[in-house]
PAMIPA-66957 format. One line per field, with one value per residue (C-alpha): x, y, z; residue in one letter. Coordinates in nm, 3 decimals, decimal comma. Layout:
! residues N
u (X / ...)
v (Y / ...)
w (Z / ...)
r (A / ...)
END
This chain:
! residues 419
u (0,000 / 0,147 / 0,166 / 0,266 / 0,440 / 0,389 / 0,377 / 0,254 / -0,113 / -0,185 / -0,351 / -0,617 / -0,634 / -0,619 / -0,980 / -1,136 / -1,074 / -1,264 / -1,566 / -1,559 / -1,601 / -1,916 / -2,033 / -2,081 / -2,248 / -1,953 / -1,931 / -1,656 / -1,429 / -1,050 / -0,982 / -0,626 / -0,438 / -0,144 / 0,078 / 0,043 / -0,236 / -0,548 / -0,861 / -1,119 / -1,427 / -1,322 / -1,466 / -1,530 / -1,357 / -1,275 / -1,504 / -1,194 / -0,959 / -1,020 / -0,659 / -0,721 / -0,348 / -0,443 / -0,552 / -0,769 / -0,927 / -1,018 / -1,190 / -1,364 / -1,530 / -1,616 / -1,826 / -2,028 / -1,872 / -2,072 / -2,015 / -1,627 / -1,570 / -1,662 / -1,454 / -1,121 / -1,165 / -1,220 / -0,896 / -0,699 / -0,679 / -0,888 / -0,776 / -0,969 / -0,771 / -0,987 / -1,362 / -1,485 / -1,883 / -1,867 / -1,752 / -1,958 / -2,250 / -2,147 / -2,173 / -2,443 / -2,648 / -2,480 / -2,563 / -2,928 / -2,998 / -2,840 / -3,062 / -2,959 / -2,979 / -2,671 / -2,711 / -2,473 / -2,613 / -2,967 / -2,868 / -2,656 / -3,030 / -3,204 / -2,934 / -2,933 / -3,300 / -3,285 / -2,993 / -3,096 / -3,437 / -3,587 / -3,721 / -3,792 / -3,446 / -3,276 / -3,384 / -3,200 / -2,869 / -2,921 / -2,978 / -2,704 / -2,423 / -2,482 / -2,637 / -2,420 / -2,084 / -2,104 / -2,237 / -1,899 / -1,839 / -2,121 / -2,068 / -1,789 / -1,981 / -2,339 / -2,476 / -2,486 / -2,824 / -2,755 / -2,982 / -2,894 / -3,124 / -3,234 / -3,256 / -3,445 / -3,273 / -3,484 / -3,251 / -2,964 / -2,708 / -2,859 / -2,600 / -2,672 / -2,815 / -3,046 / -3,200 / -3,247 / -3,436 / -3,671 / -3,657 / -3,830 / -4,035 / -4,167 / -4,223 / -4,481 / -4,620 / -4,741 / -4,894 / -5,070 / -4,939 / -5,111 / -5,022 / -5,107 / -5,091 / -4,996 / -4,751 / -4,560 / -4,214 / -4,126 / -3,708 / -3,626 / -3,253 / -3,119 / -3,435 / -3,407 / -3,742 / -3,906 / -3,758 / -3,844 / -4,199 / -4,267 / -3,987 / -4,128 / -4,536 / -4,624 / -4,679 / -4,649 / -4,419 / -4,372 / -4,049 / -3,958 / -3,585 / -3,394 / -3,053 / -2,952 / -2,691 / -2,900 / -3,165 / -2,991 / -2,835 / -3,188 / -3,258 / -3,004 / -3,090 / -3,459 / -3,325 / -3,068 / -3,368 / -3,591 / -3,816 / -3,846 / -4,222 / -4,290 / -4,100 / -4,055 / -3,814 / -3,872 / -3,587 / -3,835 / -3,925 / -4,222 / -4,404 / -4,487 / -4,626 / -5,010 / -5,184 / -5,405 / -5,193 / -5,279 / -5,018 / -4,792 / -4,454 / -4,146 / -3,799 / -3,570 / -3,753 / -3,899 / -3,582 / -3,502 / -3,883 / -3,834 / -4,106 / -4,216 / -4,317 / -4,485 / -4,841 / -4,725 / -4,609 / -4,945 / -5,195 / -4,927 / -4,999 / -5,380 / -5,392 / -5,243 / -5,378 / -5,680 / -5,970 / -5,899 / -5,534 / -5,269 / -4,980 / -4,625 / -4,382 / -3,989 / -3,791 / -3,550 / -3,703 / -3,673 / -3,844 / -3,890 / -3,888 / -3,517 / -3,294 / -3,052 / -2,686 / -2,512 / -2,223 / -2,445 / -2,646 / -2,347 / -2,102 / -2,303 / -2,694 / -2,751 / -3,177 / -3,207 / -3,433 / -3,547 / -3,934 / -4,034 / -4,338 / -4,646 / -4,463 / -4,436 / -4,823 / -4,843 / -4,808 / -5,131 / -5,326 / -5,439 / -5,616 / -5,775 / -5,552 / -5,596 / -5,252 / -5,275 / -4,941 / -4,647 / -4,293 / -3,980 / -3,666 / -3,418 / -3,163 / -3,209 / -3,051 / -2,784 / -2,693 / -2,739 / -2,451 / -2,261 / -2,231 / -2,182 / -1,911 / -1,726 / -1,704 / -1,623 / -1,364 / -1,215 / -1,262 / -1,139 / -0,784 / -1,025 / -1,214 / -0,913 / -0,793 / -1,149 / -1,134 / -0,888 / -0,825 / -1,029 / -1,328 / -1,202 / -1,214 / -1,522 / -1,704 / -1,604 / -1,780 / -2,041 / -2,144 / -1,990 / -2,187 / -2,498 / -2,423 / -2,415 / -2,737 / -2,948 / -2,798 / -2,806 / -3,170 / -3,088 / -3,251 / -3,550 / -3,660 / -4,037 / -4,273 / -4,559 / -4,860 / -5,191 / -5,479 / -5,769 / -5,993 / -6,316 / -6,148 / -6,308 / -6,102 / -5,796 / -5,683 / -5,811 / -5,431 / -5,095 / -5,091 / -4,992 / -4,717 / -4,552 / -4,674 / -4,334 / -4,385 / -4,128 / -3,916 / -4,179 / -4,466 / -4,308 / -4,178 / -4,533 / -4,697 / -4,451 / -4,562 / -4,921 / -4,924 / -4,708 / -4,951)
v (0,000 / 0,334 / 0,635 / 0,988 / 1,000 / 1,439 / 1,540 / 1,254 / 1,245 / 1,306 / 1,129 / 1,359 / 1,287 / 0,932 / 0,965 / 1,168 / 0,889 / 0,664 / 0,891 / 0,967 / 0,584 / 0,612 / 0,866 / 0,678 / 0,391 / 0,174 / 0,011 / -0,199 / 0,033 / 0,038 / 0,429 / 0,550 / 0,843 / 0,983 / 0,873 / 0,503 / 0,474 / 0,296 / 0,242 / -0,031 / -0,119 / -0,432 / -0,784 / -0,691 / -0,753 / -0,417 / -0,358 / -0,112 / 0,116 / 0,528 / 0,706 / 1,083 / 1,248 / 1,530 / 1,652 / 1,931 / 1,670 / 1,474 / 1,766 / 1,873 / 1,472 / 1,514 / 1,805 / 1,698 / 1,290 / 1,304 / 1,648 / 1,651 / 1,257 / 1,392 / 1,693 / 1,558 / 1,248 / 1,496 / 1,682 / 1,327 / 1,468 / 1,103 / 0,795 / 0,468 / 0,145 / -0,193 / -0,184 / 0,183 / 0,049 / -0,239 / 0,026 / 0,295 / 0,044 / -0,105 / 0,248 / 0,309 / 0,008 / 0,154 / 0,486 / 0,383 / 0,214 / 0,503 / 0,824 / 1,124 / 1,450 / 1,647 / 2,036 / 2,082 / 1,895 / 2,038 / 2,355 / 2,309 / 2,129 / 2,447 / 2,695 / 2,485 / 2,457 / 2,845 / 2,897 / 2,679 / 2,713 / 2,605 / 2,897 / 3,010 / 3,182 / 2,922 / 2,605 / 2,739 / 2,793 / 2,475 / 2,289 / 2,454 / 2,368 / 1,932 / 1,896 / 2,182 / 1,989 / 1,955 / 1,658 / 1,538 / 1,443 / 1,250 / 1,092 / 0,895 / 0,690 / 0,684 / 0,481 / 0,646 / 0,738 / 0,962 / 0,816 / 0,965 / 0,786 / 0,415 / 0,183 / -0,174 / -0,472 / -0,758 / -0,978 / -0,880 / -0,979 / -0,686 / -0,414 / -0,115 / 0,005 / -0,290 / -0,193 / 0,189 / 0,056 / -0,145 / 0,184 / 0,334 / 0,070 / 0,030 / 0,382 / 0,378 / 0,047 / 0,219 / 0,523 / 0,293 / 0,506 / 0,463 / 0,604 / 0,992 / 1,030 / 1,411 / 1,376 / 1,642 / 1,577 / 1,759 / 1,746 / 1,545 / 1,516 / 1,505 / 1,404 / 1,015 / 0,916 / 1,197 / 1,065 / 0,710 / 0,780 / 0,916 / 0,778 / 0,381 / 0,475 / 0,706 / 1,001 / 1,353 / 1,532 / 1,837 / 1,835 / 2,088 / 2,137 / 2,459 / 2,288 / 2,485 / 2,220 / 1,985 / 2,084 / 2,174 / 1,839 / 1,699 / 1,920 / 1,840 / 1,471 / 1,526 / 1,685 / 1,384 / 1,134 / 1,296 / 1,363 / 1,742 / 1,744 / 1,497 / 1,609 / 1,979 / 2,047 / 2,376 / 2,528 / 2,641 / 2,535 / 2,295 / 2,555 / 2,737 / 2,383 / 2,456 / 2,272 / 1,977 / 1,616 / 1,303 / 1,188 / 1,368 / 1,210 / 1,317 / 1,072 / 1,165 / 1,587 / 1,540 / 1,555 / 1,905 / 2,013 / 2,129 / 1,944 / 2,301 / 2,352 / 1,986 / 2,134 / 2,396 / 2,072 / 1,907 / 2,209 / 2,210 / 1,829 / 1,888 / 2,133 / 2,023 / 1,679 / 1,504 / 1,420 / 1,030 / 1,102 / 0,896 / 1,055 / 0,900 / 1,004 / 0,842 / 0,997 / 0,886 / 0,851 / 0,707 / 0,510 / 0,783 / 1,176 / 1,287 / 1,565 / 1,494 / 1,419 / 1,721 / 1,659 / 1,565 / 1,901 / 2,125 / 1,941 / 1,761 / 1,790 / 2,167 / 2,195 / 1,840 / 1,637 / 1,284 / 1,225 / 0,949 / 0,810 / 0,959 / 1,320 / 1,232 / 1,170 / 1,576 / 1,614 / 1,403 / 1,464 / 1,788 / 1,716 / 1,449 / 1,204 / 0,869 / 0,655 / 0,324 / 0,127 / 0,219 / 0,042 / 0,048 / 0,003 / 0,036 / -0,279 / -0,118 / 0,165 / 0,015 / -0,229 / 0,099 / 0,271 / 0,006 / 0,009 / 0,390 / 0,377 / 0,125 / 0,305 / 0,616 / 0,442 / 0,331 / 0,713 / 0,896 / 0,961 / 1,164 / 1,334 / 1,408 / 1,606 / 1,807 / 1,896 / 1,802 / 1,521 / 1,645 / 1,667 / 1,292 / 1,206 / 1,328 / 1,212 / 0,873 / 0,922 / 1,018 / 0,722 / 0,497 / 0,653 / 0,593 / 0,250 / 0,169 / 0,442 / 0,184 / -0,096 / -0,036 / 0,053 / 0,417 / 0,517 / 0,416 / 0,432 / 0,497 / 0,471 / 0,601 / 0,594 / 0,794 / 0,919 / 1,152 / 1,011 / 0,997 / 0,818 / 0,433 / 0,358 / 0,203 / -0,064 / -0,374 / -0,563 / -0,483 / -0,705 / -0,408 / -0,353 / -0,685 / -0,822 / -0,780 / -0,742 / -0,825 / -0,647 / -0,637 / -0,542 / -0,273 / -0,189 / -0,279 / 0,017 / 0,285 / 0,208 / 0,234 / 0,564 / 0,701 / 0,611)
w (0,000 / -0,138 / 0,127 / 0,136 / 0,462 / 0,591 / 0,917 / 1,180 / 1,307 / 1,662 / 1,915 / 1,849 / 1,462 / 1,592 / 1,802 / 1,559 / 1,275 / 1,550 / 1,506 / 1,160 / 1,143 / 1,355 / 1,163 / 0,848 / 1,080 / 1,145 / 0,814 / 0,764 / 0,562 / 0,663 / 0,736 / 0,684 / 0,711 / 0,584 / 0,816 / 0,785 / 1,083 / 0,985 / 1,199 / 1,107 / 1,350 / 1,533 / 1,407 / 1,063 / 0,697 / 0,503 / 0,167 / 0,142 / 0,216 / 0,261 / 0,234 / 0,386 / 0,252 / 0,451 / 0,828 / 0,654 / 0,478 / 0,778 / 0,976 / 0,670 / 0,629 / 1,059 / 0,960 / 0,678 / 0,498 / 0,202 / 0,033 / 0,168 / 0,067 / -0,269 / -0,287 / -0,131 / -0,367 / -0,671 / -0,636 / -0,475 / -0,115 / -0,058 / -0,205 / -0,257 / -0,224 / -0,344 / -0,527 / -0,489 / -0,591 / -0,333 / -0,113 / -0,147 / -0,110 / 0,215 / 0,359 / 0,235 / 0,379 / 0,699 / 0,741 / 0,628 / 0,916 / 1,162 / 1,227 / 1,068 / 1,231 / 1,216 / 1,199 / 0,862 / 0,669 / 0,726 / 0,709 / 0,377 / 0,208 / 0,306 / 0,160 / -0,153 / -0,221 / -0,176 / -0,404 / -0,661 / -0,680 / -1,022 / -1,117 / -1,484 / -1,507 / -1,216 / -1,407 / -1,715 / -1,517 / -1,314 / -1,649 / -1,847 / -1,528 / -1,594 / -1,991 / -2,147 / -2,084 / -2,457 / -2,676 / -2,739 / -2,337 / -2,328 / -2,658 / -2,469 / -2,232 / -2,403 / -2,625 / -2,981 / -2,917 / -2,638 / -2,380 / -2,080 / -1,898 / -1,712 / -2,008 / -1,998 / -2,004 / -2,125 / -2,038 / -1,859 / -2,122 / -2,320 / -2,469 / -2,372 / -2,733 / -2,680 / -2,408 / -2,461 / -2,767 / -2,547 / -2,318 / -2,545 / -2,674 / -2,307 / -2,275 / -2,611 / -2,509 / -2,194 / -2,356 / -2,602 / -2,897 / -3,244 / -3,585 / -3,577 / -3,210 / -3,054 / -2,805 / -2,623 / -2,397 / -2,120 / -2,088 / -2,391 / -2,364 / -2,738 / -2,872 / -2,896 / -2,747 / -3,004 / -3,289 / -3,200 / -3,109 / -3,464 / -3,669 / -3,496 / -3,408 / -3,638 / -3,383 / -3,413 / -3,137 / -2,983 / -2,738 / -2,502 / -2,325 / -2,225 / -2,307 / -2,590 / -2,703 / -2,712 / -2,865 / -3,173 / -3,179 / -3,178 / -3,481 / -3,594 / -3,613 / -3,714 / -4,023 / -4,092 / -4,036 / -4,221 / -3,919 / -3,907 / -4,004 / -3,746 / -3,468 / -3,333 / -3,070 / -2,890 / -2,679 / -2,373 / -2,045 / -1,936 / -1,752 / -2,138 / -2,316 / -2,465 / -2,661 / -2,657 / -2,719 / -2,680 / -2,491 / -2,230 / -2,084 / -1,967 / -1,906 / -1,644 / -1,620 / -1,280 / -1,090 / -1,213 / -1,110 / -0,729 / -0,525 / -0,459 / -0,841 / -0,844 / -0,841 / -1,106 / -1,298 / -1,279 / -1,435 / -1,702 / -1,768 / -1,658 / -1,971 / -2,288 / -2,197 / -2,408 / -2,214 / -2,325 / -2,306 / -2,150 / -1,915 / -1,823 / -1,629 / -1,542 / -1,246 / -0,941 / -0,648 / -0,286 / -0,035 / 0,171 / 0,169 / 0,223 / 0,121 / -0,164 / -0,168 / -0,086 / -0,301 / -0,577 / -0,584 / -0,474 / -0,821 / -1,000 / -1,037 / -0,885 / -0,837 / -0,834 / -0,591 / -0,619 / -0,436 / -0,236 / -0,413 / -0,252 / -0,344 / -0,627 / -0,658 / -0,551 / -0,944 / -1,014 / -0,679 / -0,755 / -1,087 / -1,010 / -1,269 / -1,185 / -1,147 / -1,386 / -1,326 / -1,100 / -1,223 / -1,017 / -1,207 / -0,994 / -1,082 / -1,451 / -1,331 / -1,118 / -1,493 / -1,669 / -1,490 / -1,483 / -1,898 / -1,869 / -1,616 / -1,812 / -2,111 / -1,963 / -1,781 / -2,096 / -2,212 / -1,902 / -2,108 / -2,334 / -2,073 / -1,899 / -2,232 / -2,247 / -1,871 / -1,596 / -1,412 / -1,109 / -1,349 / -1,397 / -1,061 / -1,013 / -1,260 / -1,171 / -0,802 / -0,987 / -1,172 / -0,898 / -0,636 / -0,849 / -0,887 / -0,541 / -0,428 / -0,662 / -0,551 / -0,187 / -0,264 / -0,177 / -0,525 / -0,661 / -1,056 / -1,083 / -1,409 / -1,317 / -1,614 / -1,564 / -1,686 / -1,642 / -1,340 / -1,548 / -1,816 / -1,863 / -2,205 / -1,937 / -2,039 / -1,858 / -1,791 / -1,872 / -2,160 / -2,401 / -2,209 / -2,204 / -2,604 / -2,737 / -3,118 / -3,410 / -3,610 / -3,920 / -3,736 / -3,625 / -3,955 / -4,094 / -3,857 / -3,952 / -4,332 / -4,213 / -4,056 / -4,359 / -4,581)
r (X / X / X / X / X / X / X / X / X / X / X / X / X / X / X / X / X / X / X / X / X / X / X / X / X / X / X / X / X / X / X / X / X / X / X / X / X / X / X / X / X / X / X / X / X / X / X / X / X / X / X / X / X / X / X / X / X / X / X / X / X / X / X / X / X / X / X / X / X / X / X / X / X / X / X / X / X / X / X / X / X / X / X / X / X / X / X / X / X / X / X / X / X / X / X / X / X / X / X / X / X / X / X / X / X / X / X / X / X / X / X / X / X / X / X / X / X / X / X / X / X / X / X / X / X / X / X / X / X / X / X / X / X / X / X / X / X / X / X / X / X / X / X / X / X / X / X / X / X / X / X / X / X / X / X / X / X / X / X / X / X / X / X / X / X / X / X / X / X / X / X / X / X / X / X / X / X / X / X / X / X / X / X / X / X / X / X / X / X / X / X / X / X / X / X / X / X / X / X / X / X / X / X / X / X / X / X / X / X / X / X / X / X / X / X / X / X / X / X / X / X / X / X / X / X / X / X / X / X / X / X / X / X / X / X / X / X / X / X / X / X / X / X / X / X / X / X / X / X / X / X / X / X / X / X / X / X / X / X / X / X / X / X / X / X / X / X / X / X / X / X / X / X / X / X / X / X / X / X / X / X / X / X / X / X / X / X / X / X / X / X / X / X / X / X / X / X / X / X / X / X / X / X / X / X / X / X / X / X / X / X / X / X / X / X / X / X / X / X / X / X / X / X / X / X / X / X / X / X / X / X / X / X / X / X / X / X / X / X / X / X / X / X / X / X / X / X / X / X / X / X / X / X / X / X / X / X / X / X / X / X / X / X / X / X / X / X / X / X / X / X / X / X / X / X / X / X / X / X / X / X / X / X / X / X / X / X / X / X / X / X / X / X / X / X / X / X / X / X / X / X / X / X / X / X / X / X / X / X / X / X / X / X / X / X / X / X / X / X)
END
């Protein structure tokens, strides 16, 4: 085991190792400093080693682990020795089970939700910090598609292309989509799921995003498919859809929402949508209502909150929209990331050329830390389809759902609605 010998720790950096181990519920991670002392709670076999290179970095993780574990391992101040998911998800299962009440890190939750409110102007700049990286960084680790969200693995052996395919294909299966259909997207990334609901089921699509970049790169690809007449992408923010449509959904939006604009969310949905229409909506979530990782809104995801189920059902409640089926996805996920992370891994040379090798770094946490939230069953992936509450035209079972159809009948509805 490499170490950077500087100046020795004290008994007192000795003690407070002790309790930063308590703090993150006694897991069984091997703490070390950068002296060569290592604490591990007594009885138990390491997931791994933690290497703090620096006593700043120690006091820093005593007042708040998760935000300063993710700092001090972005710019290598904190080392990882051994299998950084299996890690990561040990503690995890750990501090779940403790109570959490510490000042700091309620008092950082409210500052953020202040400071990063998704407002009109606040969305954009919360939006534009994660999505405006530029198309080539994600490029890297995506599939070609751009897909920047939970596929569906059929079977587990699925590549990743195969299963945002049958992403998508679940996604239209759900709404019941039939040649001709109006559908509008809330948040649609760089326009996959558009293109595939009218290029594959004959829809007609309206998709809104405030991510500049990519919503020229989903022109972009309209116009290369052939699709622009079918498919309009519209650089502006959910809150200004209008319109009637048959169908409303939105993949991976609701996080960037703010629970506080939920209701706001739901007469948006309550008023483009047909009286026989059919709603969907895809979003992390949790098994309970808790703040979000600090270090993941502070770096990563700024605005971003992921809603226990029933606030969730704030968006629907209000309208009287009746839910139809409620999917969790959550080992999707956790497979998902695991395709992404390897191919950024095998990328991070490239990434390291485009940013810096603390962009690197923390990147890597990123999509390691993910991994092991839906693993640990942290995170949650709902589907959630619904529809207005008077609406008797619901289907009766999920059969539509689950009637996987062939290659030519899907090729043989596409020629049908063209014609």
């Amino acid at each position: 085991m490499s170490r950077l010998i500087a100046n020795k720790s004290t008994a007192l950096d000795r003690w407070l190792t002790g309790r930063l181990s308590s703090a993150i519920g006694d897991a069984p991670v091997r703490l070390a400093l950068w002296d060569g002392f290592e604490y591990c709670p007594a009885g138990t076999v390491p997931a791994g080693t933690v290497i703090i290179r620096k006593r700043s970095a120690l006091l820093k993780l005593l007042l708040e682990p998760e935000l300063y574990f993710g700092d001090g391992y972005s710019a290598g101040d904190i080392e990882v020795e051994g299998d950084l998911v299996g890690m990561l998800d040990t503690v995890y299962r750990a501090v779940s089970r403790r109570p959490t009440c510490r000042w700091f890190p309620a008092l950082l939750a409210r500052w953020s939700s202040w400071a990063q409110a998704n407002s009109l102007r606040g969305s954009r700049r919360n939006i534009h910090h994660h999505y405006d990286l530029g198309t080539n960084f994600y490029q890297l680790w995506l599939d070609p598609q751009l897909l920047y969200t939970c596929a569906y693995f059929r079977n587990p052996c699925d590549t990743l292309e195969q299963a945002q395919i049958a992403k998508m294909d679940h996604v239209c299966r759900k709404l019941q989509l039939q040649p001709g259909a109006t559908v509008v997207e809330a948040g649609c990334g760089w326009g996959a799921l558009a293109l595939h609901m009218a290029r594959d089921y004959g829809a007609i699509v309206k998709a809104f995003n405030i991510s500049r970049d990519q919503i020229n790169y989903a022109r972009w690809r309209a116009k290369q498919e052939g699709l622009s007449s079918r498919v309009e992408f519209i650089e502006d923010d959910y809150r200004n859809i209008g319109g009637r449509h048959e169908a409303f959904v939105s993949v991976g939006m609701l996080e960037h929402v703010g629970r506080e604009n939920y209701r706001e969310l739901g007469s948006v949905i309550h008023g483009c949508l047909a009286d026989k229409g059919r709603g969907f909506v895809h979003f992390i979530g949790r098994n309970r209502p808790t703040a979000m990782s600090s270090w993941t809104t502070s770096r990563i995801f700024p605005g971003a909150f992921a809603p226990a189920l029933r606030e969730a059902l704030e968006v629907f409640e209000g309208w009287d929209f009746s839910v139809l089926d409620v999917e969790n996805l959550r080992l999707h996920y956790a497979r998902t990331l695991e395709l992404w992370l390897e191919r950024y891994e095998r990328s991070r040379e490239k990434v390291a050329g485009m940013f810096n090798p603390d962009f690197v770094r923390m990147w890597r946490l990123y999509l390691t830390a993910s991994i092991a939230s839906f693993r640990s069953g942290s995170m949650q992936l709902f589907q959630v389809t619904f529809a207005r509450g008077q609406d008797n035209t619901v289907p009766w079972t999920r059969e539509h759902i689950y009637r996987w159809q062939d290659d030519s009948e899907q090729e043989g509805r596409w020629i049908r609605a063209m014609s």
